[in-house]
DRENDO-1510 file (C-alpha; in Angstrom, 1 decimal, always signed):
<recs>
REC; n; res; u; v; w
REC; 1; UNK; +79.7; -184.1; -57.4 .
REC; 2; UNK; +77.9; -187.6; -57.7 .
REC; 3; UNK; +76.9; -189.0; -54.2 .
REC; 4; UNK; +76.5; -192.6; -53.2 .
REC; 5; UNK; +73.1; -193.2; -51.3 .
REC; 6; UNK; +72.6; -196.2; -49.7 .
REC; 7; UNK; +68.7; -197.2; -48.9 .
REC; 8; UNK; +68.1; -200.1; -46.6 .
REC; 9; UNK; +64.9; -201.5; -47.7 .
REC; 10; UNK; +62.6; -204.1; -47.6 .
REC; 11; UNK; +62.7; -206.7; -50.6 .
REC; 12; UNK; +62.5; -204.4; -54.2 .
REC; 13; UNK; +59.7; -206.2; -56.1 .
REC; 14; UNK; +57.5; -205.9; -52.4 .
REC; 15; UNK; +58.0; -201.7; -53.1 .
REC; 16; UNK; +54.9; -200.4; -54.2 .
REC; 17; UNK; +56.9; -197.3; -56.6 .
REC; 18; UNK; +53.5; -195.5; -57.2 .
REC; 19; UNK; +53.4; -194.2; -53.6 .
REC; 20; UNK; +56.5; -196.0; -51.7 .
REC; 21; UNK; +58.2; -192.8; -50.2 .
REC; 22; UNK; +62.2; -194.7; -50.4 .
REC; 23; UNK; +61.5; -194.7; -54.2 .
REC; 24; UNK; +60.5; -191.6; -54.2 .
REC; 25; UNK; +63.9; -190.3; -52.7 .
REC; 26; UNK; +65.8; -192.6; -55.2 .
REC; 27; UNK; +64.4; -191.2; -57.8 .
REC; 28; UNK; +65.0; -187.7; -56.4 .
REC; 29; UNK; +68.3; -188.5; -55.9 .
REC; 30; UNK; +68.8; -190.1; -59.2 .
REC; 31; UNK; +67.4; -187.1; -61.2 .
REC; 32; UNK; +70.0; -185.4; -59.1 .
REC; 33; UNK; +72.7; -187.2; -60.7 .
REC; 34; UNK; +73.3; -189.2; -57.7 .
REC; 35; UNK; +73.7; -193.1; -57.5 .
REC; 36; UNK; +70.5; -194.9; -55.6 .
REC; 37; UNK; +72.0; -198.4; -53.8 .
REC; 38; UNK; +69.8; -201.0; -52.1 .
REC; 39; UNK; +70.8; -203.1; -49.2 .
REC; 40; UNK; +68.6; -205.8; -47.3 .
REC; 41; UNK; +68.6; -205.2; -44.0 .
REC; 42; UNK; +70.1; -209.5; -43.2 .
REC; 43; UNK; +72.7; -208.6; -45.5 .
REC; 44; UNK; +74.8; -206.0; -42.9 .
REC; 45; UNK; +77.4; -207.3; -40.6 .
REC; 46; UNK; +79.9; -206.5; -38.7 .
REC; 47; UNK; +83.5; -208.2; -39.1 .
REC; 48; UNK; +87.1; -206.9; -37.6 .
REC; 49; UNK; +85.4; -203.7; -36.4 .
REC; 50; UNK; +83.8; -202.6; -40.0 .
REC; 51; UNK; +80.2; -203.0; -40.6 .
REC; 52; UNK; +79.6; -203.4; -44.6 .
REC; 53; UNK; +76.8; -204.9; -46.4 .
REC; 54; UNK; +76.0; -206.6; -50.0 .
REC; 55; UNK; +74.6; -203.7; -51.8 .
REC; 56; UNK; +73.2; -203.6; -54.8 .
REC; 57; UNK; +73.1; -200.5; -57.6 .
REC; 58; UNK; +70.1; -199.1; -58.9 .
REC; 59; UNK; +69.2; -197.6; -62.5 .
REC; 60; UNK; +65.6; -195.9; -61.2 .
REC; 61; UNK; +63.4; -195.4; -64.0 .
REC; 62; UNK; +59.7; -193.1; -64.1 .
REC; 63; UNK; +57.4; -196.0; -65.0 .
REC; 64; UNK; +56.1; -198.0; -62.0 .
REC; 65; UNK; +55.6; -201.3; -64.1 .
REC; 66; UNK; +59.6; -201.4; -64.2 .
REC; 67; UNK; +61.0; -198.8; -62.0 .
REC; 68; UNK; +64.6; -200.3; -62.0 .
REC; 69; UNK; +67.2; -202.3; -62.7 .
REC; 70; UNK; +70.0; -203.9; -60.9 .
REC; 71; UNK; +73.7; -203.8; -61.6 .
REC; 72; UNK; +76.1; -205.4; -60.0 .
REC; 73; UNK; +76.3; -206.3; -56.6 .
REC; 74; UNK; +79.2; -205.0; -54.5 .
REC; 75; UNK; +80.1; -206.0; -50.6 .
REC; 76; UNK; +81.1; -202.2; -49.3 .
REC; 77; UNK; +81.5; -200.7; -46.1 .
REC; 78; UNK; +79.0; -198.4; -45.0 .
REC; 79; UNK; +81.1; -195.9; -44.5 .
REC; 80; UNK; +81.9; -195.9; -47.7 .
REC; 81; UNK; +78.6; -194.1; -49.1 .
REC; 82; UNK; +78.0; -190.3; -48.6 .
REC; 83; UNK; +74.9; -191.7; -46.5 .
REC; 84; UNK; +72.8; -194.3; -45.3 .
REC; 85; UNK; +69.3; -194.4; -44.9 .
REC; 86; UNK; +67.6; -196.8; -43.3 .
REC; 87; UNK; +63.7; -197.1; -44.3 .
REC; 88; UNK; +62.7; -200.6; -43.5 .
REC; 89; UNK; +59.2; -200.7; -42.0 .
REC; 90; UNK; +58.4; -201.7; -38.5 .
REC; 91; UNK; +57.9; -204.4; -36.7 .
REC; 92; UNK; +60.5; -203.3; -34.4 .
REC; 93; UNK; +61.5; -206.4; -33.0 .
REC; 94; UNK; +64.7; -207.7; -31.9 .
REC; 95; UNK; +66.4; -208.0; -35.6 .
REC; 96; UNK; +65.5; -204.2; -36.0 .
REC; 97; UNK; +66.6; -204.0; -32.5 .
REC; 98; UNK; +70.1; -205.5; -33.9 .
REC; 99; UNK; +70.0; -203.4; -37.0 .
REC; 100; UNK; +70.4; -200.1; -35.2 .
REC; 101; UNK; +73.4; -201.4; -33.2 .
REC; 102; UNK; +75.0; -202.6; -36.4 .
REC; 103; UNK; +74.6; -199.4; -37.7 .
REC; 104; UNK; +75.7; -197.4; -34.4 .
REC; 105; UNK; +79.0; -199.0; -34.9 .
REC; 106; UNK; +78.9; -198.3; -39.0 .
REC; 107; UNK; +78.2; -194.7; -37.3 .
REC; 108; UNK; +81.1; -194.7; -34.9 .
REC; 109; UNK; +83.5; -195.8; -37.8 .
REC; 110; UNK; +82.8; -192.8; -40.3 .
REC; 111; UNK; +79.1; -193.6; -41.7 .
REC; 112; UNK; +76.6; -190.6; -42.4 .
REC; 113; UNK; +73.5; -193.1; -41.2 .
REC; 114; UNK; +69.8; -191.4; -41.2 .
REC; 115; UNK; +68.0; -191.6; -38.9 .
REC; 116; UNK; +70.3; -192.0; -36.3 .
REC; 117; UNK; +70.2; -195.5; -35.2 .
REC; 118; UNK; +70.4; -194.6; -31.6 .
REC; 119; UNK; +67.8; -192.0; -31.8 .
REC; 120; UNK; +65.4; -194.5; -33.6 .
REC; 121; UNK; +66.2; -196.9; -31.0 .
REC; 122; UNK; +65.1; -194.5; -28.4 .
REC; 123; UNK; +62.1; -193.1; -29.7 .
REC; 124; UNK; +59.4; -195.6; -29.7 .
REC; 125; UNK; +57.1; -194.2; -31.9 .
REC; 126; UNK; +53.8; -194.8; -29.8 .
REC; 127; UNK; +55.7; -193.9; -26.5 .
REC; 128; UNK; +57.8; -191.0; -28.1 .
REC; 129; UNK; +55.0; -188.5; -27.7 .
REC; 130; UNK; +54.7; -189.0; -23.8 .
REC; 131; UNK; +57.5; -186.7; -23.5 .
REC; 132; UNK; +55.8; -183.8; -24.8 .
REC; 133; UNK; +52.5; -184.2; -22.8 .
REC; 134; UNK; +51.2; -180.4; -23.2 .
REC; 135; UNK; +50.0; -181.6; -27.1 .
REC; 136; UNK; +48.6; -185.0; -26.7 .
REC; 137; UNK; +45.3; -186.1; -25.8 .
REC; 138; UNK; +43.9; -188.0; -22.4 .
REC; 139; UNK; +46.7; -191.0; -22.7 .
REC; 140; UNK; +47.2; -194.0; -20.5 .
REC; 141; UNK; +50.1; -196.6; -21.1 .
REC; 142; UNK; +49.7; -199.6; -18.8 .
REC; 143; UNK; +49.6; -203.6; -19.3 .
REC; 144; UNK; +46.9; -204.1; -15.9 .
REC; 145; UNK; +43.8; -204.7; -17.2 .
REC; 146; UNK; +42.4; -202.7; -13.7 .
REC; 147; UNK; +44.1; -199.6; -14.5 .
REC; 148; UNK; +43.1; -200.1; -18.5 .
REC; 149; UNK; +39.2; -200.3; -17.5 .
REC; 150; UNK; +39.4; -197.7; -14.8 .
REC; 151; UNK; +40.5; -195.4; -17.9 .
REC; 152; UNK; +37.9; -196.6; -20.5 .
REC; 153; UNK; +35.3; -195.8; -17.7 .
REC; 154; UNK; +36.1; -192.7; -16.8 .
REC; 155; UNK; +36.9; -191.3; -20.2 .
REC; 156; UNK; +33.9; -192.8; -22.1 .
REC; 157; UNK; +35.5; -193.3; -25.5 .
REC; 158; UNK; +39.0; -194.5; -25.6 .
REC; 159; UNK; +41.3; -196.2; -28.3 .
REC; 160; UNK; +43.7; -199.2; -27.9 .
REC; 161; UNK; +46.8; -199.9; -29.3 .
REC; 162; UNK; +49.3; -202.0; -29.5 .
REC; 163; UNK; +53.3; -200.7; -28.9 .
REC; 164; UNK; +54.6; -202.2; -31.7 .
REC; 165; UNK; +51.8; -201.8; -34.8 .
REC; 166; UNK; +51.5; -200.3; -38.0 .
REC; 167; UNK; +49.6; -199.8; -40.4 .
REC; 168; UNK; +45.9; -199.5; -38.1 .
REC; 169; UNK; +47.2; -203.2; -37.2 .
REC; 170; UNK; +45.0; -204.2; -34.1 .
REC; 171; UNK; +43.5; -200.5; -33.4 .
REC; 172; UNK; +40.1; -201.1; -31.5 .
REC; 173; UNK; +37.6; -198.0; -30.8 .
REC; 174; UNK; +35.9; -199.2; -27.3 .
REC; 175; UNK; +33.4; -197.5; -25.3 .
REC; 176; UNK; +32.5; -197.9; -21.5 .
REC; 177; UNK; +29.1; -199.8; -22.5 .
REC; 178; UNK; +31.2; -202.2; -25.2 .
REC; 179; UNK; +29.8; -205.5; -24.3 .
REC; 180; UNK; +32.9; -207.0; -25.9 .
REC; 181; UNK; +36.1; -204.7; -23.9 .
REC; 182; UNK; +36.7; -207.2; -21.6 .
REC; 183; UNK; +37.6; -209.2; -24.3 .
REC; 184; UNK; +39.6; -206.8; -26.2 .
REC; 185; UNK; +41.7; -205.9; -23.4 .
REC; 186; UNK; +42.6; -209.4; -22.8 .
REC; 187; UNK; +43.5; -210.2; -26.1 .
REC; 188; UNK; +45.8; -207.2; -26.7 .
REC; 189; UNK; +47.6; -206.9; -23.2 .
REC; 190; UNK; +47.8; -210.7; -23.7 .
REC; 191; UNK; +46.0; -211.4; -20.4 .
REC; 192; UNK; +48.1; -208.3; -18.9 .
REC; 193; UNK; +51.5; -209.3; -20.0 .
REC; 194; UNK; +52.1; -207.1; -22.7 .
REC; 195; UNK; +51.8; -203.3; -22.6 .
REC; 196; UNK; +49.6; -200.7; -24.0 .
REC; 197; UNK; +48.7; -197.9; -24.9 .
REC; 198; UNK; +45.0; -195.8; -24.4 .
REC; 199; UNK; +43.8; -193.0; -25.6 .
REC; 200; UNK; +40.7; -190.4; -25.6 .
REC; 201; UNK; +39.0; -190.9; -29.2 .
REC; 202; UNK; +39.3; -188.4; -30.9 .
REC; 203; UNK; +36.2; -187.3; -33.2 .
REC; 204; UNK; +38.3; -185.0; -34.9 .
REC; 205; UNK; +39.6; -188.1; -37.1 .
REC; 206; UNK; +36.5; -187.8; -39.1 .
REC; 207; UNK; +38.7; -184.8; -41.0 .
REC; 208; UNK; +41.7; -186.7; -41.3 .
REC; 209; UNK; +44.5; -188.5; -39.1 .
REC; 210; UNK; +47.0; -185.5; -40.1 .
REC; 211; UNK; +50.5; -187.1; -41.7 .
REC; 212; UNK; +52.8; -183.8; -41.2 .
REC; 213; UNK; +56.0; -184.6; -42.3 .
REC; 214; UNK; +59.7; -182.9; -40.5 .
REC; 215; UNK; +62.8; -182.9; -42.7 .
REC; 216; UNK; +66.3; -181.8; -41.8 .
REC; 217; UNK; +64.2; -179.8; -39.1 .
REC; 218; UNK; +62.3; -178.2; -41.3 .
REC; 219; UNK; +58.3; -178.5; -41.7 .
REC; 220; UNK; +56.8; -179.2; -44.8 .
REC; 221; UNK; +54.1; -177.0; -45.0 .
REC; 222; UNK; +51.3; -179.2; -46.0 .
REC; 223; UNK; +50.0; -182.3; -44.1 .
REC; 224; UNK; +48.3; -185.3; -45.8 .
REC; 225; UNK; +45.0; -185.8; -44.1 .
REC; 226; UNK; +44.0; -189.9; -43.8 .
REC; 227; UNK; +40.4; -189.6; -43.7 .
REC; 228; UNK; +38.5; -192.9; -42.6 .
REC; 229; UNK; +36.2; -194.7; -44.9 .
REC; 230; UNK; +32.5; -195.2; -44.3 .
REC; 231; UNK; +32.4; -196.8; -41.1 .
REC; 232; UNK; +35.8; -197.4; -39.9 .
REC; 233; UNK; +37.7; -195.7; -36.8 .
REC; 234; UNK; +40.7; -196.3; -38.3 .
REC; 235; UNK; +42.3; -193.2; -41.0 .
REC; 236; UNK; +45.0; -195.4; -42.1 .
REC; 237; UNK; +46.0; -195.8; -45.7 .
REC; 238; UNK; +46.5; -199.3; -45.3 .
REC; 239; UNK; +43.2; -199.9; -43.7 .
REC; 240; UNK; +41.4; -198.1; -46.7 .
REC; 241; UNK; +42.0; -194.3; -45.8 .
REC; 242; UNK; +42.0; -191.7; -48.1 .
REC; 243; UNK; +45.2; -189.9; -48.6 .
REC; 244; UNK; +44.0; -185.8; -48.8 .
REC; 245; UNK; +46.8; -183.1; -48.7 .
REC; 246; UNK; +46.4; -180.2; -47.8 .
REC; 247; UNK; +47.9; -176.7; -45.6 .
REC; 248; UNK; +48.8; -177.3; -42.3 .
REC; 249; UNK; +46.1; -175.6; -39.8 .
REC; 250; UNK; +47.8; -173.1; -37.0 .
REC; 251; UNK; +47.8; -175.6; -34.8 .
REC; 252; UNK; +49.7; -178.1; -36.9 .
REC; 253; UNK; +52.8; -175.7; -37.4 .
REC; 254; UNK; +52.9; -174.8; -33.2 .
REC; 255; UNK; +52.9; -178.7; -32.4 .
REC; 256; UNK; +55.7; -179.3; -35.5 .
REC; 257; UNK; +57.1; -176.0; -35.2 .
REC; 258; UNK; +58.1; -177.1; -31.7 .
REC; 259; UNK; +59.0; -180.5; -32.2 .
REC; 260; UNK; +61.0; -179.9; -35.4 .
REC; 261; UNK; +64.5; -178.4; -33.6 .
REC; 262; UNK; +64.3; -181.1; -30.2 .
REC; 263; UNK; +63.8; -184.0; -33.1 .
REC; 264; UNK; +66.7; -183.0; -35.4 .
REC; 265; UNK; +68.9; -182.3; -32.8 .
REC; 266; UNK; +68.5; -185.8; -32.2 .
REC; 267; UNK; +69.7; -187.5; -36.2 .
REC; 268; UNK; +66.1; -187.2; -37.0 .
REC; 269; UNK; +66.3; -186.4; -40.9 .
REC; 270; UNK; +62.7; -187.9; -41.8 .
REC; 271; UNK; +59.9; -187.4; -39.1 .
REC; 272; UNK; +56.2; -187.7; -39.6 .
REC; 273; UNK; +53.9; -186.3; -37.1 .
REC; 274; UNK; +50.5; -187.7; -36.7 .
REC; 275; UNK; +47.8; -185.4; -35.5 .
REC; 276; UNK; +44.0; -186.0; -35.0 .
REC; 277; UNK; +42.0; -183.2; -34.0 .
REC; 278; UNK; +45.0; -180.4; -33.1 .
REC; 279; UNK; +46.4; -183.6; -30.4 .
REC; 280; UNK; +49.5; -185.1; -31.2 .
REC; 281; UNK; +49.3; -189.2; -31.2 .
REC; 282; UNK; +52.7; -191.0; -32.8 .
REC; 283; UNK; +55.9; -189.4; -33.7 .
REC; 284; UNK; +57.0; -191.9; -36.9 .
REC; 285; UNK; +60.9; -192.3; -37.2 .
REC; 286; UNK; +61.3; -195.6; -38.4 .
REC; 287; UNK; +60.2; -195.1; -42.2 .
REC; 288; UNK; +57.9; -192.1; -42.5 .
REC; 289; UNK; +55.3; -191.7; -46.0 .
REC; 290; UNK; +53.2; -190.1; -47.9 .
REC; 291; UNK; +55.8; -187.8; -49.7 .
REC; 292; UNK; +54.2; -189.8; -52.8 .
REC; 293; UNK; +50.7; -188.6; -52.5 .
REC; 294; UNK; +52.0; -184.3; -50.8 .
REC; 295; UNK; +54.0; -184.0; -54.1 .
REC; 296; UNK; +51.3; -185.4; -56.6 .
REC; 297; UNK; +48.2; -183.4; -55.0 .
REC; 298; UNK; +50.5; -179.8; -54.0 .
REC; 299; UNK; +53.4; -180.1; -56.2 .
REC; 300; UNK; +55.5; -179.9; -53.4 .
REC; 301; UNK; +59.0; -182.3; -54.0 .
REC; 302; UNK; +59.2; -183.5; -50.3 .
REC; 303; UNK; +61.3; -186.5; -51.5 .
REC; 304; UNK; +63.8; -183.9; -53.3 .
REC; 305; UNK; +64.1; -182.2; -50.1 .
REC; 306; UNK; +65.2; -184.9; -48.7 .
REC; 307; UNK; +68.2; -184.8; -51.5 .
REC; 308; UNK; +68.6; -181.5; -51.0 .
REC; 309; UNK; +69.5; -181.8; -47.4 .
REC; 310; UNK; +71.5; -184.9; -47.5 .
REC; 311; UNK; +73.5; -182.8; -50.1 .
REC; 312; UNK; +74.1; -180.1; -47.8 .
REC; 313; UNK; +75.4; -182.9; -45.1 .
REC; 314; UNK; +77.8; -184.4; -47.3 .
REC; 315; UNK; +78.8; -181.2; -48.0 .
REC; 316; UNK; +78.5; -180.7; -51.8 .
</recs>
């Protein structure tokens, strides 16, 4: 049975195919004998209580110079394709906020939409870990610039983030003897009108901020270690980590072991899991990667798992 998978994405010729993890999974899907669609995310709306979208089908192809080609476009409902996945990256900000309400209503009329909107909605991916406090490290989440020092001092050696980044955007390493923290914590709580978050640095990045990746519920059993460059704090691919994969450690299977069943429950189909050091630090549901780079280096299909579950949900 051929399945219709629609993929909301960002703009196709902005995909980087050579390790973009939704082209991955149209390409699973397509050597599946499935049909790959692409929607823009400004392109759904809502209209006499059905949400539909222009979508576009895809011919995928193996070579990353010219990795597809469009046919036809087609305004459908969403509930009119096996499933949808939505894998546009983050900022989350108001029009992503929007996005997941559309889709909760394409959800409440028949749509099979991963992740769930709701539970993406819900789970902040900075904040999300909070609620399982017995695997992260020494964490403060505050705007008050007080209460923000008070922590650097006491804990020595602390990192600052931004709620809403990616991508190592605006990550600072400060210490309590940083001549420039005062600074920093202006600038990223905005002069303490914008939340953030803390946390105890964690020396076990030098080996690798872990990528460990939860599908259907189940964990894939290797983790892609993003191991900082030559003098950066940051392990981040797009800050010029490298991308190393590799068994998960004991550790790594208790803390996704765990996680994998509460998160699934949920409509979490795609999670990744980052942990430094055995400490959990984000739990990524917006559009998790590095299913590339696992199935080059260990052979192991994680983007064809991804299929193989969304077959089993639409029931074929």
């Amino acid at each position: 049975m051929t399945l219709d998978f629609a993929f909301i994405v960002d703009p196709l010729p902005g995909l980087k195919p050579y390790k973009d993890s939704s082209v991955a999974m149209m390409r699973a899907a397509a050597v599946r004998g499935h049909r790959p669609w692409a929607i823009r995310r400004e392109d759904v709306a809502w209209h006499e209580g059905v949400v539909s979208a222009r979508a576009v089908p895809l011919a995928v192809h193996a070579d990353d110079g010219n990795w597809y080609s469009e046919g036809e476009p087609e305004s459908r409902a969403l509930a009119a394709f096996d499933a949808v996945l939505m894998r546009q990256d983050p900022p989350f900000d108001f029009e992503y906020l929007t996005a997941t309400w559309l889709l909760e209503r394409a959800a409440a009329g028949g749509a099979k939409v991963f992740n769930d909107p709701r539970a993406v909605r819900d789970h902040s991916e900075k904040l999300s870990i909070t609620e399982f406090p017995q695997f992260i490290p020494a964490t403060l989440v505050a705007r008050d610039p007080f209460r923000l020092h008070a922590f650097i001092d006491e804990i020595g050696d602390v990192v600052l983030k931004p709620l809403d980044g990616m991508g190592g955007s605006q990550i600072f390493r400060v210490t309590s003897h940083d001549p420039n923290r005062h600074v920093i914590v202006e600038t990223l709580t905005q002069y303490g009108t914008r939340t953030i978050m803390a946390q105890r640095y964690l020396p076990g990045v030098r080996d690798g901020d872990k990528r460990v990746l939860i599908i259907g519920g189940e964990v894939v059993p290797y983790a892609l270690a993003r191991i900082p460059r030559e003098g950066e704090t940051r392990a981040n691919l797009a800050a010029g980590g490298r991308g190393v994969a590799m068994p998960l450690s004991e550790r790594e299977w208790e803390i996704a072991r765990f996680l994998a069943p509460v998160l699934w429950a949920r409509g979490l189909l795609i999670v990744g899991l980052d942990i430094i050091g055995g400490h959990l630090t984000e739990i990524n549901v917006t559009s998790p990667t590095c299913m590339v780079e696992i199935a080059a280096q260990q052979g192991f299909d994680v983007a064809g798992q991804v299929i193989e579950t969304l077959e089993r949900l639409c029931g074929r």
